[in-house]
N, C-alpha and C positions, 0 to 999 in steps of 0.2 A: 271168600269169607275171611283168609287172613288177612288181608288187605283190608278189607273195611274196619278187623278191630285193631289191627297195629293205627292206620285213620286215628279210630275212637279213642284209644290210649294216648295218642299225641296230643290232641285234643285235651284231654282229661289233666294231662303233666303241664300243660300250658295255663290249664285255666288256676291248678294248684300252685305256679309257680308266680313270683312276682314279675312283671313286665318291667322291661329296661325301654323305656320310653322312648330314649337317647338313638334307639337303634330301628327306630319307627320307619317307614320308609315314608317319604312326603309326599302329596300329593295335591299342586298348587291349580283353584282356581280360581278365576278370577270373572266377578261379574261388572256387565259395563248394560248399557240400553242396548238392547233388551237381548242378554243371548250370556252364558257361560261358555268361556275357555279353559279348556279344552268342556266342551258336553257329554262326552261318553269316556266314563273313568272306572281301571278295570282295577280290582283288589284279589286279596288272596285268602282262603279260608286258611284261619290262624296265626295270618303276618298281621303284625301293631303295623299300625299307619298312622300316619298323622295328616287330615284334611285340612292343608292350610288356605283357607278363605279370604280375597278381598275383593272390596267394592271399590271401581276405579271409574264408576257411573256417578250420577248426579243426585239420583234416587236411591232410597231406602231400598234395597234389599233381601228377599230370604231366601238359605236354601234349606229346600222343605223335602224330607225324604221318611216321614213316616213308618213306611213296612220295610225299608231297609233298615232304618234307626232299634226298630225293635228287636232286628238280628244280631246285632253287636253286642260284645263289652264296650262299656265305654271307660276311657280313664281321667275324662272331667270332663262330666254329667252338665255342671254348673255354664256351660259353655252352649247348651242348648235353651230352648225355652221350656218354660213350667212343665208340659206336656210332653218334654222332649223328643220332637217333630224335629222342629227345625231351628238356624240360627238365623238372627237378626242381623242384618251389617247395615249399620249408616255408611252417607257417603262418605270415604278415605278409610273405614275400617277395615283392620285384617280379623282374622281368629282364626283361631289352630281346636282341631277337633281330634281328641287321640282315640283309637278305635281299632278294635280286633275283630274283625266279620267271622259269625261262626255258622255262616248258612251258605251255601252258594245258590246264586238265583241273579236274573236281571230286575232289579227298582228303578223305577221313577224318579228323578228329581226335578223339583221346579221351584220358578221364584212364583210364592202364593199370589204375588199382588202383579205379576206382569207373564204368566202363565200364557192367556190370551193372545202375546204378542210374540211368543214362541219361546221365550225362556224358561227351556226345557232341557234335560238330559239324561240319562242311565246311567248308572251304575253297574258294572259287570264282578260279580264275585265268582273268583274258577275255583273249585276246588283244591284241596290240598295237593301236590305231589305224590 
């Protein structure tokens, strides 16, 4: 039990406190036809991260993670769509997604328009320490 509420208090001072961006850890991938590199990308409940996306394929692009997206902070929202699902990349775009995962679970990601042809992958968020 003390474990879980020292957890909960870490949680609680993190979410009160301002995020230093700058100390995000990266996490770069990269879509091409039809497949993300790396496809299985592991996060930490609490660590800022920064999802940095490019498209190095010929086609439009999305990575669409839904029921993971909902589990985050986000610290630029504007970088998702209206729905904030997922981001768009044209071809040669990059974009940085800043994010604190506050759940651990395994999510889905995929590209919505090339899904079909296997571009796919998880997301692993492990719990805190």
């Amino acid at each position: 039990m003390l474990v879980s509420m020292a957890a909960a208090l870490a949680l609680v001072l993190a979410a009160t406190s301002p995020l230093d961006w700058s100390r995000a850890q990266t996490v770069t991938v990269v879509a091409t036809e039809y497949g993300f590199a790396p496809s299985r990308l592991t996060l930490r409940v609490g660590a800022p991260s920064r999802l940095h996306l490019e498209n190095h394929g010929t086609e439009l692009h999305e990575f669409t993670a839904p029921a993971f997206l909902k589990t985050v902070e986000l610290g630029n929202p504007d970088a998702l769509n209206a729905d904030r699902t997922e981001m768009v990349l044209r071809p040669g775009e990059q974009k940085d997604l800043y994010l604190v995962p506050r759940q651990a679970g395994r999510y889905p990601f995929i590209c919505a328009d090339h899904d079909w042809a296997g571009m796919t992958g998880e997301i692993i968020v492990e719990s805190a320490p």
